[in-house]
C-alpha positions as CSV (number, residue, x, y, z in Angstrom):
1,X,-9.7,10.1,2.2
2,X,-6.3,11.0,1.7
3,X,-5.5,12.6,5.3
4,X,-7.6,10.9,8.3
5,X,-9.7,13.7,9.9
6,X,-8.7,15.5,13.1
7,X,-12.0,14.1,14.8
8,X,-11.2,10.5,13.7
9,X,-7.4,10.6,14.7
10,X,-6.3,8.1,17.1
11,X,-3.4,7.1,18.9
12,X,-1.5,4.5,16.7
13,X,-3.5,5.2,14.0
14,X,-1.3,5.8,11.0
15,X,-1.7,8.4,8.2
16,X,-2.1,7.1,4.9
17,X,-0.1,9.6,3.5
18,X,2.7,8.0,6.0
19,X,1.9,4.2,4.8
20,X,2.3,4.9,1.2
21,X,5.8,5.8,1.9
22,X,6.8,2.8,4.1
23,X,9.3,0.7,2.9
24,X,7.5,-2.4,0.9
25,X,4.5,-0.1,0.1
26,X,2.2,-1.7,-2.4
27,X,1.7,0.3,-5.6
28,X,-1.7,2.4,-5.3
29,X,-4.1,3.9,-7.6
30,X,-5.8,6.8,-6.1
31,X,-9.6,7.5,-7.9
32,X,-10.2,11.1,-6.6
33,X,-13.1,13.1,-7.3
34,X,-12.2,16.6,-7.8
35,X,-15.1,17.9,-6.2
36,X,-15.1,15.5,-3.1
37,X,-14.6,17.7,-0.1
38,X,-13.1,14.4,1.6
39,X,-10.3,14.8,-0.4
40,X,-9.0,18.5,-1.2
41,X,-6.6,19.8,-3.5
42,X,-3.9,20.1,-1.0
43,X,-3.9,16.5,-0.6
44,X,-3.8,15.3,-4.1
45,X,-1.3,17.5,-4.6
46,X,0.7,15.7,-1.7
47,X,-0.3,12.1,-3.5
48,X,1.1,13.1,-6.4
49,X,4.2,13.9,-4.9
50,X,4.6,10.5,-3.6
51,X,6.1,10.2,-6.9
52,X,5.9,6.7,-9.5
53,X,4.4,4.5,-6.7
54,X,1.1,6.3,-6.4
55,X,-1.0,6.4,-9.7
56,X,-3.7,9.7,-9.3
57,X,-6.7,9.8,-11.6
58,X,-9.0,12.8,-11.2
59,X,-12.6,12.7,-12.4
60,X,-12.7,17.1,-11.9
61,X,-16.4,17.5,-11.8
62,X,-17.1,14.4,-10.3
63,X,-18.2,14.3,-6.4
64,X,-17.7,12.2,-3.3
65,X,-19.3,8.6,-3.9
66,X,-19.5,9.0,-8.0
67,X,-18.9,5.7,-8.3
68,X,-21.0,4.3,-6.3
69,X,-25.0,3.2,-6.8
70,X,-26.2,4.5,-9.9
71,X,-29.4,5.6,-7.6
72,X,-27.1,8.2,-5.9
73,X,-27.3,11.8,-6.9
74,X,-23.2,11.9,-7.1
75,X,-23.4,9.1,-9.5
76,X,-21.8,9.4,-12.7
77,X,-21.5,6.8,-14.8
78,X,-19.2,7.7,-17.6
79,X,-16.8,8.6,-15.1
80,X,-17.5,5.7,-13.0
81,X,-17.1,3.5,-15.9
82,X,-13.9,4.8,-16.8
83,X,-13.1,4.9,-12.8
84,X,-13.8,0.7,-13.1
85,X,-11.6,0.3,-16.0
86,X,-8.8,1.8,-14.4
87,X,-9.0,-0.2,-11.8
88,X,-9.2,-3.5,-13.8
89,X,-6.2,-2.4,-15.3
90,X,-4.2,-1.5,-12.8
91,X,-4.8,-4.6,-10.9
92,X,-4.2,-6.3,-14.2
93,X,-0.5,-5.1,-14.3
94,X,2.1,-8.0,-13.7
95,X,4.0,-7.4,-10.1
């Protein structure tokens, strides 16, 4: 999720929209399915803004959990191929 839901808010808790613009933030790479209702349009937009810091990849017909167990119905594994190899490379960048 890119915004915590209002049901899940709670006091202290922060937004991690908000922690990916503190000072010292770590880069990120953002995996976002484009048909995961977790995570709208609105909000990726609003990751992308964060600007250089924040790397977005969209899988666009890919649903919530399409990574995950290939037993799932959301599973897709080209995507979720291509989802682990951007991973491995981004954590394979030098700091």
């Amino acid at each position: 999720m890119i915004r915590v839901p209002e049901p899940w808010r709670a006091p202290g808790m922060t937004e991690p929209l908000a922690a990916l613009t503190e000072p010292g933030a770590a880069p990120t790479l953002a995996v976002v399915a484009g048909r995961d209702h977790w995570a709208p349009s609105g909000d990726v937009d609003a990751l992308r803004a964060l600007g250089s810091n924040v790397e977005v990849v969209v899988y666009p017909e890919a649903d919530h959990g399409f990574v995950h167990d290939p037993s799932r119905p959301a599973h897709r594994p080209d995507d979720a191929a291509d989802a682990w190899r951007q991973a491995f490379d981004f954590l394979s960048q030098p700091p």
